[in-house]
N, C-alpha and C positions, 0 to 999 in steps of 0.2 A: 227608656227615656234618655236624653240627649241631657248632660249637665252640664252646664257652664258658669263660670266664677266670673265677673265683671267687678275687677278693682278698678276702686274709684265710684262715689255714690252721688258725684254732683250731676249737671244735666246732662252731660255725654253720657254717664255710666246708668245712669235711668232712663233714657232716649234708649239707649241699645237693649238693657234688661224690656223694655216697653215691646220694641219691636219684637225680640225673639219670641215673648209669650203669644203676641199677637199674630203674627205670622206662622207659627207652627206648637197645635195641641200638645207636643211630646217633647216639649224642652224643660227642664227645670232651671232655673236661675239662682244664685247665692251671690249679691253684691256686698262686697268684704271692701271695708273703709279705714283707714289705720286710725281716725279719727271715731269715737262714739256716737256723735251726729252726724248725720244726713247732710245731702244738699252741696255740700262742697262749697263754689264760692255764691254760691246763691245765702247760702248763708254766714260766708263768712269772705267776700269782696262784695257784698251790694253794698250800701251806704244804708245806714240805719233808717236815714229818712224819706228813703224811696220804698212807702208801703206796696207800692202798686208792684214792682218788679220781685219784693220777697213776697208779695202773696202767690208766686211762683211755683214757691213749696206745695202746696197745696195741689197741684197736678204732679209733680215728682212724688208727694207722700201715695197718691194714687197706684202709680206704678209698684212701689214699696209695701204696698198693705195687699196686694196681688196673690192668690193664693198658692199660685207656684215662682214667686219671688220671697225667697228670704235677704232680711239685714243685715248682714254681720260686722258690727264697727269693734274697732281695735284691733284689728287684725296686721300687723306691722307688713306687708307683705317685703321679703326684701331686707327687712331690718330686725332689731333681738328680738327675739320670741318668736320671730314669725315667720310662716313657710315661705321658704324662697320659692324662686322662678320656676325653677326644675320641678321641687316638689307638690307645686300649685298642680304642673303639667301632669304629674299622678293623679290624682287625688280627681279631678277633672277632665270632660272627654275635651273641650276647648276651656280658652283660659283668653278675655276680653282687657287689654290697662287702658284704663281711661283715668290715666293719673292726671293729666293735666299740664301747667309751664309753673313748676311750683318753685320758681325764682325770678329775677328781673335781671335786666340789663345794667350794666355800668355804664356810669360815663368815660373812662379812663383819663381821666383829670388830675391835675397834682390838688391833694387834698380832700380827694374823695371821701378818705377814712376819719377824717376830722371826728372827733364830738361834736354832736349836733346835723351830722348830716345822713340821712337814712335814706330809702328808695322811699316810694307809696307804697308799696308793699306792707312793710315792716307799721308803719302808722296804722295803715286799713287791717291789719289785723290787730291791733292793739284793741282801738275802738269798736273791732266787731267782733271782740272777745275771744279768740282763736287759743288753745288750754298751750298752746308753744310760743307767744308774744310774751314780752315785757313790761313792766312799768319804765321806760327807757326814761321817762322823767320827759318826754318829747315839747312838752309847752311851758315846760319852767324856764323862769326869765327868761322868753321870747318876746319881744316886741313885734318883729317884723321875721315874715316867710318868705323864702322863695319857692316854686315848686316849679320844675322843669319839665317841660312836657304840656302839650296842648292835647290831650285826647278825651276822653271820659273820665280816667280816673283821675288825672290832673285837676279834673272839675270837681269832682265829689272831695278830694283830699282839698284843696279851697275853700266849696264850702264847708265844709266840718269846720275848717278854722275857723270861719268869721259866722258860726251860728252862737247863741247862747241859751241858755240853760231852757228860756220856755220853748224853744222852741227842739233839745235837745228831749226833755224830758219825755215827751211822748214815746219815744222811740226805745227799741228793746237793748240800745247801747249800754255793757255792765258798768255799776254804780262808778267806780274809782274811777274811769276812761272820762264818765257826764263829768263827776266834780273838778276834774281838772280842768277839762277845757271851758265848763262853765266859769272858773276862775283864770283862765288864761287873759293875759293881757296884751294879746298879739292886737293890735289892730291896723297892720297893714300886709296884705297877704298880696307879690306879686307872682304871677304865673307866667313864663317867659316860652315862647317859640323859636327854633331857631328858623326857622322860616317865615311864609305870609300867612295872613287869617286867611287865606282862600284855600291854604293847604292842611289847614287845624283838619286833626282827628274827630273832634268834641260831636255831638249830635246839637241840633238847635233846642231841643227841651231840656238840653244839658246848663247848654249857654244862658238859656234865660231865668232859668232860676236862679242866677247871681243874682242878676239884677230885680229882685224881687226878694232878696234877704232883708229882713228888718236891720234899722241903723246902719247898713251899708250901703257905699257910692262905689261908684264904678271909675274909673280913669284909664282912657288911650287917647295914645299919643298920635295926633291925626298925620304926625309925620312918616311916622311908621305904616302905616293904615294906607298911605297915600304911595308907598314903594311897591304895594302887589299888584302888576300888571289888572288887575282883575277887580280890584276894588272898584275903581269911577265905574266900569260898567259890569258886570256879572251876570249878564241876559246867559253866556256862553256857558255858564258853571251846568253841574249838573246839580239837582235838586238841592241836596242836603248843605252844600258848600254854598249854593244861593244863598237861600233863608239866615245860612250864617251871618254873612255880611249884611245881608238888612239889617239882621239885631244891634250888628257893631255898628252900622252905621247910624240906628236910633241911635243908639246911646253916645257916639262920637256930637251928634248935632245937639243933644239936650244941654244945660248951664248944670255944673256937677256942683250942690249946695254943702255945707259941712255935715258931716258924719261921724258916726264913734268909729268906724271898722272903713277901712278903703280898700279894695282889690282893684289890683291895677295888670292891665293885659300886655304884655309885651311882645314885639315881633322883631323877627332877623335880627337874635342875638343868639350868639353861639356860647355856651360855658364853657373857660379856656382852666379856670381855677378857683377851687374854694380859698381864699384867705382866712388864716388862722389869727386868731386874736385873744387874750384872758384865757389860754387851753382849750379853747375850742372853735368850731366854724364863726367868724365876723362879717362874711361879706363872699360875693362870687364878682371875680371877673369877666366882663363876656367879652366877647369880640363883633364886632357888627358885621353882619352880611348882608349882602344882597342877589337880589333874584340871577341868576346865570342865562338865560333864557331856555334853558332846557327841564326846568321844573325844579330844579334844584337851586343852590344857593354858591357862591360864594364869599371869601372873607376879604376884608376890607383892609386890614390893617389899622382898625380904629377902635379905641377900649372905651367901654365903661364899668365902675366899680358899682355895685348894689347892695345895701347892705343888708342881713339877716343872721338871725343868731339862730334859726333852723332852714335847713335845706331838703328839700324831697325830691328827689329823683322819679320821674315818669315816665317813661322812656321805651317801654315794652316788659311784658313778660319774656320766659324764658324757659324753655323743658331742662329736666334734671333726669341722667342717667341713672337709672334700675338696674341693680345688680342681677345680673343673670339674662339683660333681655341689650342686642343690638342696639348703639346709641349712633345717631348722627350730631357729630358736636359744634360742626357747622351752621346748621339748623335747628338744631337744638330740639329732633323728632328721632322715632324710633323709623328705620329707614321698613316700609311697608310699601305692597299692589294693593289697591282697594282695600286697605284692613290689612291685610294678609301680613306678619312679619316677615321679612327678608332677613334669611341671617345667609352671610358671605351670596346677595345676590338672589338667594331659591328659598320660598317658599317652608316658614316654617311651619310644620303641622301642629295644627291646634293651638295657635298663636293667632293673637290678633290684637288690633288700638282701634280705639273712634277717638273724637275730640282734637285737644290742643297738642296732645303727644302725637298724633296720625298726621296734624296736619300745619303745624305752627301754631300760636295764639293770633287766631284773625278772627274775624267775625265776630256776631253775637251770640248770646245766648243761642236763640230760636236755630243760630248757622248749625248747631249740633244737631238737630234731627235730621235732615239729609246725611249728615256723616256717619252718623250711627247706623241708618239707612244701608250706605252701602256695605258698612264693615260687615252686618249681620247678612246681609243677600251672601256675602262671600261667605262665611261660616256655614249657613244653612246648604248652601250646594255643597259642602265640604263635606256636610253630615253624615252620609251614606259612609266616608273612612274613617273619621271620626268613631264613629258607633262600634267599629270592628275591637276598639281596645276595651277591656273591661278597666272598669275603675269603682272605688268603694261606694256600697251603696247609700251612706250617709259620710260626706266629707268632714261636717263639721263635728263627729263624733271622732274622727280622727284627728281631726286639727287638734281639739280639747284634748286629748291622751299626748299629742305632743307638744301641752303644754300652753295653746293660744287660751284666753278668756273671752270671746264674743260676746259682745254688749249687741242682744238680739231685738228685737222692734219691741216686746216691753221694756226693756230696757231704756230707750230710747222716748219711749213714751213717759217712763220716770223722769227723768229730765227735765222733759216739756213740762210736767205737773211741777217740778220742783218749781223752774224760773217763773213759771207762773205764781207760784207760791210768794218766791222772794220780789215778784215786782208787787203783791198786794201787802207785804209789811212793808215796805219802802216809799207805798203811795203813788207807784205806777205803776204801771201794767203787764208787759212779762222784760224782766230785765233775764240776760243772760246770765249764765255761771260760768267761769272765764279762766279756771287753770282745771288743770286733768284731774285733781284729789277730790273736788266739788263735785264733775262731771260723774266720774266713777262711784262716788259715794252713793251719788242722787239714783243712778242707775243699777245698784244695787239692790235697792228700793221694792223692785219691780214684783210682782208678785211670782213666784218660782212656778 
């Protein structure tokens, strides 16, 4: 039998575990997560309130309950406790990382580091309970947001601000994350571009669930709106950037009446600096730009001040170097052919990446099953050398003796019973468990 460890259990690392069993009888699988849940950012970057995209899990759990796929969360690969690179590469005839871009981009701004100003990142795991977030105190006396960046996540980190409690509480967001922001008193969230709405990231079902938040109005600035070459006509867009500019355009042409909550959209502002004010972030300055004619933007030489007493950053993800495996820091990927590691150039054996580390943070979700696709076509033709090494005939009896604890699918399924548990005394429905003593407890649980 062919063994192979797939670190990393969000949708690359179950897309590639899926393919291998599927594609050939004689593989065995072990997906080893340093986390004790599943799912990666399916469970912990979707937005609480997008039921439809976390019912996700539920074809990744598919993959995972597979009877020659094991779970193994906790597994630090890389970090204390846990088998580095090298020793993964014993232990297993191939060794798959589908870690992911588990960092974001800066802006390189004076003032970056301010109090008060984080990425989206850092927020979207608070609220979706991640057991390594903080209580950063993120919405205490806030009035007003900025959130830089037009894409998807810019949209969900918006809306989470400007929802409230009823319509929070559905959602499996843990307890402390709902009561704050149910008590937040933010009510004007602007989201700023430094380009045109024809070049926004956002998808249109992103976009229009703004404008369908109870107690909020929407505000753009038809000046702005009226800079992108593209706005008065968009016959020429291709799909998804059309439909955009419809929506902005409803909403540019309707009378905006009073509101408790305002989200206001801004374009061709560039962020030059956060302003510090009372020991923390007050305000960002931008610079205005305009269209260059080559798709891109230039600066104007023209400021405007905006005020906020939190800042979020959105701006991209970001892959993060693995000890023991090839990094490109340019790119922020593990430099690989189809899959294949490259270390100095050639072909490392029994090395491989799918997902955001193989190939940058692009695409969506669904973009990981082709990638996973090809990594595993390149492993499986590799097979045949592969096979020639012996390696132990149960790995994770070896990990255990040196010292890892694997939180195995009952495991994991204790958990799930717990949060279910604690969302029916709380009076909702599954709320999350949200630092690592709760998780491992709960998973403890499981029956031996």
């Amino acid at each position: 039998m062919l063994r192979v460890a797939v670190v990393g259990s969000g949708p690359s690392g179950c897309y590639t575990a899926q393919n291998l069993v599927q594609r050939d009888t004689r593989v065995l699988v072990d997906v080893l997560d340093r986390l004790p849940c599943p799912y990666g950012l399916v469970r912990y970057g979707v937005a609480p309130d997008h039921e439809k995209i976390k019912s996700l899990q539920g074809n990744l759990r598919t993959v995972l309950e597979d009877d020659r796929v094991r779970f193994l969360g906790g597994i630090r690969v890389g970090g204390p406790g846990g088998p580095g690179v090298a020793r993964l590469r014993e232990l297993y005839h191939a060794v798959v990382y589908c870690v992911g871009a588990a960092t974001d981009r800066h802006l390189g701004i004076p003032g970056e580091d301010l109090p008060g100003s984080w990425s989206a990142t850092e927020f979207v795991s608070w609220y979706s309970a991640h057991p390594d977030a903080a209580d950063a105190g993120f919405v205490r006396d806030v009035r007003s947001a900025v959130v830089i960046g037009v894409g998807n996540v810019a949209v969900d980190v918006t809306r989470m601000l400007s929802r409230g409690r009823a319509e929070l509480s559905p959602t499996d967001m843990p307890q402390d994350a709902l009561a704050a922001l149910a008590a937040s008193r933010v009510s004007e969230v602007v989201m700023v571009g430094r380009r045109g709405p024809s070049q926004a990231r956002f998808t249109t079902k992103e976009l229009r669930e703004l404008g369908a938040l109870p107690g909020t109005g929407i505000d753009l600035d038809p000046a702005e709106l009226a800079m992108d070459p593209a706005y008065s006509d968009p016959s020429g867009l291709p799909g998804p950037q059309r439909r955009n500019l419809e929506v902005l355009r409803g909403w540019a042409a309707r009378e905006s009446g009073e509101t408790e909550r305002r989200i206001a959209l801004r374009f061709f502002l560039r962020p030059v600096e956060l302003l510090a004010g009372g020991g923390r972030v007050a305000a960002v300055r931008f610079e205005r730009t305009a269209p260059d004619g080559h798709g891109g933007v230039t600066g104007t030489g023209r400021f405007e001040t905006v005020e906020a007493q939190l800042v979020l950053r959105s701006v991209g993800y970001r892959g993060v170097p693995l000890a023991g495996l090839p990094f490109d820091a340019q790119s922020g990927t593990v430099p690989n052919e189809r899959g294949r590691v490259l270390r100095a150039g050639v072909p490392s054996e029994g090395e491989y990446v799918a997902g955001w580390i193989k190939r940058g943070p692009t695409g969506v979700i669904g973009t990981n099953r082709p990638c996973a696709k090809e990594t595993v076509e390149s492993l499986l033709a590799d097979a045949p050398a592969l096979l020639r090494r012996e390696v132990p005939r149960d790995p994770v009896a070896v990990l255990r003796a040196e010292g890892s604890e694997p939180v195995e699918w009952p495991g994991w399924r204790a958990i799930e019973r717990a949060e279910a548990e604690l969302g029916t005394r709380l009076g909702r429905h599954v709320v999350k468990l949200a630092d690592w003593d709760s998780l491992l407890a709960a998973a403890r649980t499981a029956a031996p």
